[in-house]
GULUMNU-191866 format. One record per residue (C-alpha): x, y, z; residue number from 1; residue in three letters. Coordinates in steps of 0.2 Angstrom, whole numbers, plus 2048, in hexadecimal, padded with zeros to 3 digits. Layout:
% residues N
    X    Y    Z    k    r
    X    Y    Z  NUM  ALA
...
END
This chain:
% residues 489
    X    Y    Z    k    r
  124  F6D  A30    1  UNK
  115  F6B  A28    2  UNK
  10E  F58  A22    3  UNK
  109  F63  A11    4  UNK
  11D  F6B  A10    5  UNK
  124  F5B  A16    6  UNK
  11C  F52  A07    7  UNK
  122  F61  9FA    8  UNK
  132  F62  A01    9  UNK
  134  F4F  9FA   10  UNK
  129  F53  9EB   11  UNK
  131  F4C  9D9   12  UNK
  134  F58  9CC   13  UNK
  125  F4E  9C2   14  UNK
  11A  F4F  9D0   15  UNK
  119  F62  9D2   16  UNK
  117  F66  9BE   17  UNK
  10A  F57  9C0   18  UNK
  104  F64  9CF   19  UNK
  104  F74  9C5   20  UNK
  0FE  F6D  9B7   21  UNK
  0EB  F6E  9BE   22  UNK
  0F0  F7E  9C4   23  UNK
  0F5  F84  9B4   24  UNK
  0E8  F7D  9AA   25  UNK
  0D9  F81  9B6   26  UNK
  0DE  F94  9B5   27  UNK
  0DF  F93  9A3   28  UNK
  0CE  F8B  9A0   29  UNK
  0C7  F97  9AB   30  UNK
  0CC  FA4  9A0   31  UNK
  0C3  F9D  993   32  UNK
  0B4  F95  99A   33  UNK
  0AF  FA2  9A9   34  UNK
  0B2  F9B  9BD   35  UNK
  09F  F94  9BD   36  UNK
  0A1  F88  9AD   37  UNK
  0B4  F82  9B1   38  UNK
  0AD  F7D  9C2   39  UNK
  0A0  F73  9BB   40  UNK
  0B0  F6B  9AB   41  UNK
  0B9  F66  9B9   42  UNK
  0AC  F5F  9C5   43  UNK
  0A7  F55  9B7   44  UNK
  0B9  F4F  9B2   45  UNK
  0BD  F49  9C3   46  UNK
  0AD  F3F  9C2   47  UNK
  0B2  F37  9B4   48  UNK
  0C5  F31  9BA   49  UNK
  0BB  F2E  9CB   50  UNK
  0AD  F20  9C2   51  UNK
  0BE  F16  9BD   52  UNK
  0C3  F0F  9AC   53  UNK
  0B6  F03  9A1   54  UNK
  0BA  EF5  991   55  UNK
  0B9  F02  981   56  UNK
  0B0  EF3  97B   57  UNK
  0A7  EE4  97E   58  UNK
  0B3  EDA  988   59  UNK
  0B2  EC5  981   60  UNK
  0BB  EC0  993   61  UNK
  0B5  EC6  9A5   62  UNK
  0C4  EBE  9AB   63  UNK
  0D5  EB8  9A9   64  UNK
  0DE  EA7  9B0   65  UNK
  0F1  EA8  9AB   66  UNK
  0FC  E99  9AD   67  UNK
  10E  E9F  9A9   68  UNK
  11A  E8F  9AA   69  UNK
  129  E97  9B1   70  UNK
  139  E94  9A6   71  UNK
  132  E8F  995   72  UNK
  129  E80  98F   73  UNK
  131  E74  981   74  UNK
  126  E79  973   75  UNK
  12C  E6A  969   76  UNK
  12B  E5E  976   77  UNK
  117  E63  97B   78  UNK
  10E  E6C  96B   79  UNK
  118  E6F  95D   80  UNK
  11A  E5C  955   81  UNK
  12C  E5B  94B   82  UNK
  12C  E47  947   83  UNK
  139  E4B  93A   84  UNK
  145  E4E  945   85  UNK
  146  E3A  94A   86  UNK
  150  E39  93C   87  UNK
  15E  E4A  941   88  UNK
  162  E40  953   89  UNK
  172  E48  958   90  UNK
  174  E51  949   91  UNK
  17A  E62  949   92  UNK
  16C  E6F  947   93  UNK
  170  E76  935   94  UNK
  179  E88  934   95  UNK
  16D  E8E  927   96  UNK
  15D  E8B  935   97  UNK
  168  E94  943   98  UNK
  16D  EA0  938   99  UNK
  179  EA9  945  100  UNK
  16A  EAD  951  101  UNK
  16E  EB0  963  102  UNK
  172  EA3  971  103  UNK
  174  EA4  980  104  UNK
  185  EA2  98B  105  UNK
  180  E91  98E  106  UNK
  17F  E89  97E  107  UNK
  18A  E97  972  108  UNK
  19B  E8E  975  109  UNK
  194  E7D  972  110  UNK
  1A0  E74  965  111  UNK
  190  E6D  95C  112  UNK
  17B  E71  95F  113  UNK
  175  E5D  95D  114  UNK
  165  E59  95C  115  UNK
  159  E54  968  116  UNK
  148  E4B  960  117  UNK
  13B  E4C  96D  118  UNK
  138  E38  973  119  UNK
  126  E3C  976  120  UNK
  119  E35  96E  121  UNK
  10B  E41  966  122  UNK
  0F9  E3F  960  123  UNK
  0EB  E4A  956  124  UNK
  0DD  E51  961  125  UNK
  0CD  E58  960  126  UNK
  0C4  E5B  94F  127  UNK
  0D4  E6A  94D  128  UNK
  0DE  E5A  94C  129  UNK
  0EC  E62  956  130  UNK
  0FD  E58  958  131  UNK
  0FF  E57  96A  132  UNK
  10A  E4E  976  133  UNK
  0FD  E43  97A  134  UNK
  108  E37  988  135  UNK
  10B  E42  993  136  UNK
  0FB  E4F  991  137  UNK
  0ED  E44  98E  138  UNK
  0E0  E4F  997  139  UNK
  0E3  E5F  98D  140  UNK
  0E2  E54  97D  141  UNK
  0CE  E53  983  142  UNK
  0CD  E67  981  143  UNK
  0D6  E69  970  144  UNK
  0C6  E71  968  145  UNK
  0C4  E7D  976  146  UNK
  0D7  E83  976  147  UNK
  0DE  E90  96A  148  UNK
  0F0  E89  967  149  UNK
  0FD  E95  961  150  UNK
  10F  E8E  95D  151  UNK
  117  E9E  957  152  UNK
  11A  EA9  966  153  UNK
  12B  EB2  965  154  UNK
  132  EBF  96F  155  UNK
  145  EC7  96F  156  UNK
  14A  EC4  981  157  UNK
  156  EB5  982  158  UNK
  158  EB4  996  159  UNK
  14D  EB0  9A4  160  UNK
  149  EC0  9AB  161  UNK
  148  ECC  99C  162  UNK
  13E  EBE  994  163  UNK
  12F  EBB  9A2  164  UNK
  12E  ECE  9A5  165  UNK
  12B  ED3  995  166  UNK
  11D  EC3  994  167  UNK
  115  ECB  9A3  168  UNK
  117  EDE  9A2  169  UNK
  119  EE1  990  170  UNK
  12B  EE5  992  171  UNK
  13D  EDE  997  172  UNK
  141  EEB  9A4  173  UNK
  138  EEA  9B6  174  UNK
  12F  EF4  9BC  175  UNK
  120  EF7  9B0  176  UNK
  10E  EF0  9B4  177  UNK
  108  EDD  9B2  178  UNK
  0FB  ED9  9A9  179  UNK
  0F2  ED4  9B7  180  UNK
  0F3  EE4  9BD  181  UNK
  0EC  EEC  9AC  182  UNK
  0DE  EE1  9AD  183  UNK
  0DB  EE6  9BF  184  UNK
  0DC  EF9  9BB  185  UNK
  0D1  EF7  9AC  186  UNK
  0C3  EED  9B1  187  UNK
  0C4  EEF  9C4  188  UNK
  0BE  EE4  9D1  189  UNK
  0AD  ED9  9D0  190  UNK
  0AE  ED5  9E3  191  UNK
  0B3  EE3  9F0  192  UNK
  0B7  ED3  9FB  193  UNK
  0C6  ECC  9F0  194  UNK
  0D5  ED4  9E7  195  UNK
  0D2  ED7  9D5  196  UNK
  0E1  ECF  9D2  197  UNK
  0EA  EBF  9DB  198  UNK
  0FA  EB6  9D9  199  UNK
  0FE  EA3  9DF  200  UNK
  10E  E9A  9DB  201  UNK
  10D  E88  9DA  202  UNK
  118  E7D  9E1  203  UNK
  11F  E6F  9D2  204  UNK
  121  E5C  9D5  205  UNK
  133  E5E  9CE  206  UNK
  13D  E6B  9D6  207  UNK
  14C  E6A  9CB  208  UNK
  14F  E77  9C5  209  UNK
  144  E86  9CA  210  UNK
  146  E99  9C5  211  UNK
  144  EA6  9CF  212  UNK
  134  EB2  9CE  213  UNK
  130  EC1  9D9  214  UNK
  121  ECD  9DD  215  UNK
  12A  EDA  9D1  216  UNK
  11F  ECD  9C3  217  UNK
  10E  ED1  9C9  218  UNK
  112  EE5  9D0  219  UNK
  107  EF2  9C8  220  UNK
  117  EFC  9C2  221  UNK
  110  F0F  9BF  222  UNK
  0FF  F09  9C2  223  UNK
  0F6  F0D  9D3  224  UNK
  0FC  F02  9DF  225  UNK
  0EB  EF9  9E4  226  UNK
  0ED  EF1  9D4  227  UNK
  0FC  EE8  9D6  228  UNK
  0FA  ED3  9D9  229  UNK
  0F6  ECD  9E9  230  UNK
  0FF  EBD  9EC  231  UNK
  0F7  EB0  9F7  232  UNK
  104  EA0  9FF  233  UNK
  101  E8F  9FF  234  UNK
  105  E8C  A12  235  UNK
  0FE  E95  A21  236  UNK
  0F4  EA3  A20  237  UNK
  0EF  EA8  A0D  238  UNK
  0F5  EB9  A0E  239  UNK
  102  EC0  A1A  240  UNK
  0FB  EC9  A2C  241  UNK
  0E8  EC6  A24  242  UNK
  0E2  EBF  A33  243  UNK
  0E3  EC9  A45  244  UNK
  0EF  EC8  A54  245  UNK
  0E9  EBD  A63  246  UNK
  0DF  EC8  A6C  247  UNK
  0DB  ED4  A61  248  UNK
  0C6  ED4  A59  249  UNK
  0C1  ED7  A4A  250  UNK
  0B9  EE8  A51  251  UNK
  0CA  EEF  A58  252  UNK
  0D0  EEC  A49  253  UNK
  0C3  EF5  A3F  254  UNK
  0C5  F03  A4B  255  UNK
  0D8  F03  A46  256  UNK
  0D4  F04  A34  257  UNK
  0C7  F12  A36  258  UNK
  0D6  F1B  A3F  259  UNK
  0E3  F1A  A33  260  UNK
  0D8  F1B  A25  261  UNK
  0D2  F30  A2C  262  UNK
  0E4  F30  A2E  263  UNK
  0E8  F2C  A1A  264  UNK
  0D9  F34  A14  265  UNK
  0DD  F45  A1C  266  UNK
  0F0  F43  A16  267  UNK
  0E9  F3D  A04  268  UNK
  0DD  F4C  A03  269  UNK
  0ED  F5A  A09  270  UNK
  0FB  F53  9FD  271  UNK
  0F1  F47  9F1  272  UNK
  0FD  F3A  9F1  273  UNK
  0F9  F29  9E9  274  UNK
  102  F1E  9F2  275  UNK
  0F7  F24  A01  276  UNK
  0E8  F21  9F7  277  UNK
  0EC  F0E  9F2  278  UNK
  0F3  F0B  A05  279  UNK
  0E0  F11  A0B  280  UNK
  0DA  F04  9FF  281  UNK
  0E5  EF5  A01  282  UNK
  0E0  EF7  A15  283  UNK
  0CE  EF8  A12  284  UNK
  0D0  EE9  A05  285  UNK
  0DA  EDF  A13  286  UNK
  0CE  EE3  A21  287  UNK
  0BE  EDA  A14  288  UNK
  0CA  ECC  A10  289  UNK
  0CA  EC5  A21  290  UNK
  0B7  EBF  A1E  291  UNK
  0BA  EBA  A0B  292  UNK
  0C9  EB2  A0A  293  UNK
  0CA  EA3  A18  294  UNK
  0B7  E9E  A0F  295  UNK
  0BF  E9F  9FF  296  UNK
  0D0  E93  A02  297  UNK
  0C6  E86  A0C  298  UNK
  0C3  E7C  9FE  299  UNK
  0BE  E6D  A08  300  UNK
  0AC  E6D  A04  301  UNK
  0AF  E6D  9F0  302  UNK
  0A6  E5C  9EB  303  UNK
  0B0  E4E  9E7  304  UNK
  0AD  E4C  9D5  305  UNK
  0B9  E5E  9D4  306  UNK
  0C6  E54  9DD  307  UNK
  0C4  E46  9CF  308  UNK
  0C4  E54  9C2  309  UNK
  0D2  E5C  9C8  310  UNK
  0DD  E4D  9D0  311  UNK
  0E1  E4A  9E1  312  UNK
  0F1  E57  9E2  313  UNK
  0E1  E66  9E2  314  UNK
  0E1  E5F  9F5  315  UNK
  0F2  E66  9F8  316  UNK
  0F6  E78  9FC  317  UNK
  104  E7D  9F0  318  UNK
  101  E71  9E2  319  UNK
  0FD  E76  9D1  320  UNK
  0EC  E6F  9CF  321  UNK
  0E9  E76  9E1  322  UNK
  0ED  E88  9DA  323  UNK
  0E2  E86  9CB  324  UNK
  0D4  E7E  9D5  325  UNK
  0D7  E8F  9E1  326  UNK
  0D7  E99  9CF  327  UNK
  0C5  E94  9CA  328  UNK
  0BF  E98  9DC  329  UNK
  0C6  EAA  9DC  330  UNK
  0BF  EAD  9C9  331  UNK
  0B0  EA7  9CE  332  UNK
  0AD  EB4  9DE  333  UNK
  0B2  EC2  9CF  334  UNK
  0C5  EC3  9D0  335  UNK
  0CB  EC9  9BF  336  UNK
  0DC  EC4  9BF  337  UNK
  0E4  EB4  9C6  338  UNK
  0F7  EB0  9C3  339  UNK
  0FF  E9C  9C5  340  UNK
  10F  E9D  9C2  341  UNK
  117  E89  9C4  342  UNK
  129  E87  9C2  343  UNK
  138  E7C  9BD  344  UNK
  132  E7D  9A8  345  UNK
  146  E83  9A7  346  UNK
  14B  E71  99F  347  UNK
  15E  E74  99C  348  UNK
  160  E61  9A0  349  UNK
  157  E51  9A5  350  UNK
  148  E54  99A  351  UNK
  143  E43  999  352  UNK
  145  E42  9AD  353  UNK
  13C  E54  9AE  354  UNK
  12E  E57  9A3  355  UNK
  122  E47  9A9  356  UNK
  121  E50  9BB  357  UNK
  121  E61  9B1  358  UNK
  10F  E5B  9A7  359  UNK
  108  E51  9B4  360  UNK
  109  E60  9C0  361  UNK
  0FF  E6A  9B2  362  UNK
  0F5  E5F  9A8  363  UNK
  0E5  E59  9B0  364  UNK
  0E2  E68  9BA  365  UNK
  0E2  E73  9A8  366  UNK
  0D5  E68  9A2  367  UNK
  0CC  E67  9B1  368  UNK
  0CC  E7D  9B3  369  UNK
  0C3  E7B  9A2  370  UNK
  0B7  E70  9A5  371  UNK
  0B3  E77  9B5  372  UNK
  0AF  E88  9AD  373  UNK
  0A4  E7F  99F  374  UNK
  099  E78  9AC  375  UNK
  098  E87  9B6  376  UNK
  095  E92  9A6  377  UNK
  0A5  E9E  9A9  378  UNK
  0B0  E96  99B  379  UNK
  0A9  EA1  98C  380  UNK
  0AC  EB0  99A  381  UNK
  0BE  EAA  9A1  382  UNK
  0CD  EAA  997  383  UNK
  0D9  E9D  99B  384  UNK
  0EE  EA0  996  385  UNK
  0FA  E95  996  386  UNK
  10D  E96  991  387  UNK
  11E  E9D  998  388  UNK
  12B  EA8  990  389  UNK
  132  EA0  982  390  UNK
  136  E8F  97B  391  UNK
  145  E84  97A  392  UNK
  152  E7F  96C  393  UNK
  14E  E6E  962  394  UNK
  162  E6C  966  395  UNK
  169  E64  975  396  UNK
  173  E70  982  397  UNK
  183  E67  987  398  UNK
  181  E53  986  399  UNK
  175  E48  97D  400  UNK
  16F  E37  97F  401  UNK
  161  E2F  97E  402  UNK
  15B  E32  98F  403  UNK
  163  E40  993  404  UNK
  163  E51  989  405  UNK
  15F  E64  98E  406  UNK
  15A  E72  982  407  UNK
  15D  E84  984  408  UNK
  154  E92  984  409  UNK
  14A  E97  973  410  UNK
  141  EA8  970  411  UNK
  13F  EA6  95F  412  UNK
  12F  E9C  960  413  UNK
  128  E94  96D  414  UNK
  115  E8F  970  415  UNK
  106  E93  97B  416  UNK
  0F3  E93  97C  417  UNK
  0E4  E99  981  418  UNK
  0D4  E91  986  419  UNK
  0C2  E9B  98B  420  UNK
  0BF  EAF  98C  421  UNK
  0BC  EAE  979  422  UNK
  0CD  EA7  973  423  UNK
  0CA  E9B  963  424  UNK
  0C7  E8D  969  425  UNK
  0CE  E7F  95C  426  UNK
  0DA  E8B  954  427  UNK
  0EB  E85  94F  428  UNK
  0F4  E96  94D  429  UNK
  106  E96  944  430  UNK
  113  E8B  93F  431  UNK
  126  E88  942  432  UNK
  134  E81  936  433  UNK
  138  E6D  938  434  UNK
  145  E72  945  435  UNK
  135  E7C  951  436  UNK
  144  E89  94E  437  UNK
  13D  E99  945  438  UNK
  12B  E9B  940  439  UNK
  127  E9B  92E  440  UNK
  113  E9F  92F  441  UNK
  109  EAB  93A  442  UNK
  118  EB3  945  443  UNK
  10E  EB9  955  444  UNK
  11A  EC4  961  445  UNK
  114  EC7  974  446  UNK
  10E  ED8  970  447  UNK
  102  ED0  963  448  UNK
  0FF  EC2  971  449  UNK
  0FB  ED1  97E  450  UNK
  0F1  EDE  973  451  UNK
  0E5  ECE  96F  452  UNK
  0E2  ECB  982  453  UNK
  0DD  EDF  984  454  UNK
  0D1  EDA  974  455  UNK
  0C9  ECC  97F  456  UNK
  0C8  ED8  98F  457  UNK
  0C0  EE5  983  458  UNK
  0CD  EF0  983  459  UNK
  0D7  EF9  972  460  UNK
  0E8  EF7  977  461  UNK
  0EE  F07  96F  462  UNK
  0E3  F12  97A  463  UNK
  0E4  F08  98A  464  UNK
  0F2  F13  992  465  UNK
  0F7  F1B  9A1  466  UNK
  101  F2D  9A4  467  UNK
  113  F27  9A9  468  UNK
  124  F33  9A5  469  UNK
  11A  F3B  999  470  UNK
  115  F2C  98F  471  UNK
  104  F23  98B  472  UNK
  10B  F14  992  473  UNK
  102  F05  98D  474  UNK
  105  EF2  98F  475  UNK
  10A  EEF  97D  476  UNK
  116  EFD  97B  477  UNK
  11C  F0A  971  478  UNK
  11F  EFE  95F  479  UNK
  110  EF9  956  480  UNK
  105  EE9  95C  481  UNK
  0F5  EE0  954  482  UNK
  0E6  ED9  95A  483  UNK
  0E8  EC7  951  484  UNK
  0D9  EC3  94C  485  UNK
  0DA  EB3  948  486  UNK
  0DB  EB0  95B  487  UNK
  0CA  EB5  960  488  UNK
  0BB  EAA  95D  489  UNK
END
């Protein structure tokens, strides 16, 4: 059998109307247009999907360093100051504020919701006089006129898995793109030697309680493979089988790849399969990576006043500030995308025992990632994310005493921020009620939160799509989103 009728024998219904369709369509607009001048239509529409997608606009940020604190920060315990509720210790949280809402399992046959008054203490920063949680994240305090706080994030998803996935892809079920991987399709790559679009997971202080995360949060869903995140490791070599076998030289190997590639290429060009076209691309893409890649994670020669800046954990392979450190390398050698994702934010207990480790991991080497890119000139062009996937109840889950209380999870509100790439800097966006329970000004839902990061990368949301099932599909969905304005400087 035939490599051409071994591929349509496995051929999807979708794929052979996708087939006809060209068919179909060339026939009729050479009915119309004559064979000579639909030649030259369609030369010139391939050359257009060949020269790849551009910003619709001029983008604000060139760049984009997500932080995603896995399992949902305490908003009131880090940026959303509640002093009044000193006075409500143990209290139970009123029924008018819950107003029958949603709980989860863990907290929902609770006999009483007491609550749990953060025991930090807070300060204003910065001429935008933010109230911040000052003991334990004194060196963000020092950036508070270059961050754009928002505290009134909300999505509907409740759990874990549903709640991260819809932070990163738009939507609860897997399987959709990240927005990694958006940006990587969009504004493409600025160095052939790199990925477009790389993945570290930090290692915390406190391993606690850690969620579990997978590849499915930075895949490239419908998108063309090549775009999905490439995860570099903390141990051993950066990125799996990047380095050759013993005995084998670089020019063998090139041979090899020039091998398979005919070998892809002529299968590509006969069945016009994509997968065969991102696997010619991710082999190509390994091959440069074997030059750029050990030279860019040797980070011995970085000046010691970095290691001052960034703390001595940016030594360590693994560690937070290590990964943010790696972060500022990568953007600066023209990746687009970088994703941190640090763990063990799900405080169902032991927050006092918990969230020092938590904020000392994370503190320093934020503020150190932006003032590194003020001195090297990339912080107007690099936009900066922090957050996780929702927030945590003002009530304690299960006991309560004053050294020992848990809260549970809390989509309602919850708070992030943004820092660089054209974000507000100084900007205190929304407010909560006194129990940091339901927002009462300037609601901002994560489709709102994700059509303003297309606004920064220059792109309208509404037209940024991609053919999928017979959808537009787009990173904000099918239910209306806005730019929030007040966002962007």
């Amino acid at each position: 059998m035939s490599l051409l009728a071994d591929h349509n024998l496995f051929e999807t219904r979708r794929q052979f109307f996708s087939r006809g369709k060209n068919a179909l369509g060339y026939a009729a607009l050479t009915s119309l247009l004559g064979e000579g001048l639909a030649r030259q239509a369609t030369a010139s529409s391939s050359g257009a999907a060949a020269s790849g997608l551009g910003p619709h606009f001029a983008p604000k940020a060139k760049r984009v360093i997500y932080l995603h604190m896995v399992g949902g920060p305490s908003q009131m315990d880090l940026f959303d100051y509640k002093p009044g509720m000193r006075e409500w210790y143990d209290k139970d949280l009123p029924a008018s504020i819950r107003n029958g809402q949603r709980l989860t399992t863990m907290t929902s046959g609770q006999a009483r919701f007491p609550i749990a008054p953060s025991k930090y203490e807070f300060s204003q920063v910065g001429q935008c006089g933010m109230w911040l949680n000052t003991e334990l994240l004194p060196h963000l305090g020092t950036c508070a006129d270059d961050i754009c706080w928002m505290r009134s994030l909300h999505t509907e998803a409740i759990n874990h898995e549903p709640a991260i996935t819809a932070m990163q892809t738009g939507n609860q079920i897997t399987g959709r793109p990240c927005l990694g991987s958006w940006a990587s399709y969009g504004l493409g790559s600025m160095n052939q030697n790199l990925p477009s679009f790389v993945v570290m997971v930090a290692t915390p202080t406190n391993r606690e309680q850690e969620q579990a995360i997978s590849s499915r949060l930075w895949s490239s869903g419908f998108l063309p493979g090549e775009h999905a995140g490439v995860s570099f490791r903390s141990k051993g070599d950066p990125i799996l089988f990047i380095n050759n076998p013993p005995g084998v030289p670089s020019s063998v190997r090139r041979r090899t790849l020039d091998g398979l590639n005919a070998l892809n290429e002529l299968n590509y060009n006969l069945v016009g399969d994509p997968e065969t076209h991102t696997r010619i691309k991710q082999y190509e893409m390994a091959f440069r990576m074997q030059a750029s890649v050990p030279e860019l994670t040797d980070i011995s020669k970085e000046p010691e006043h970095i290691y001052k800046l960034y703390g001595e954990e940016a030594r360590k392979p693994g560690t937070f500030a290590n990964s943010v450190l790696m972060a500022r390398r990568l953007t600066e050698r023209g990746v687009r995308f970088v994703q941190i994702y640090h763990n063990n934010w799900d405080h169902h207990s032991n927050v006092n025992g918990r969230m020092p480790a938590q904020c000392k991991d994370v503190d320093q080497p934020c503020a150190a990632l932006i003032h590194d890119l003020k001195q090297r000139g990339m912080f107007d062009d690099t936009l900066i994310i922090w957050g996780g996937e929702f927030g945590r109840t003002i009530y304690s889950q299960g006991g309560l005493t004053k050294t020992n209380y848990g809260r549970d999870h809390h989509p309602r509100c919850f708070s992030m921020w943004m820092a660089g790439g054209g974000a507000a800097g100084g900007h205190i966006h929304g407010e909560t009620d006194e129990f940091s329970y339901n927002i009462v000004k300037d609601p901002l839902h994560i489709r709102d939160f994700h059509a303003t990061i297309l606004n920064l990368l220059g792109y309208n949301h509404d037209r940024f799509t991609f053919k999928f099932q017979g959808l537009d599909s787009k990173l904000t969905g099918v239910e209306p989103a806005r730019v929030v304005k007040e966002l962007i400087a």
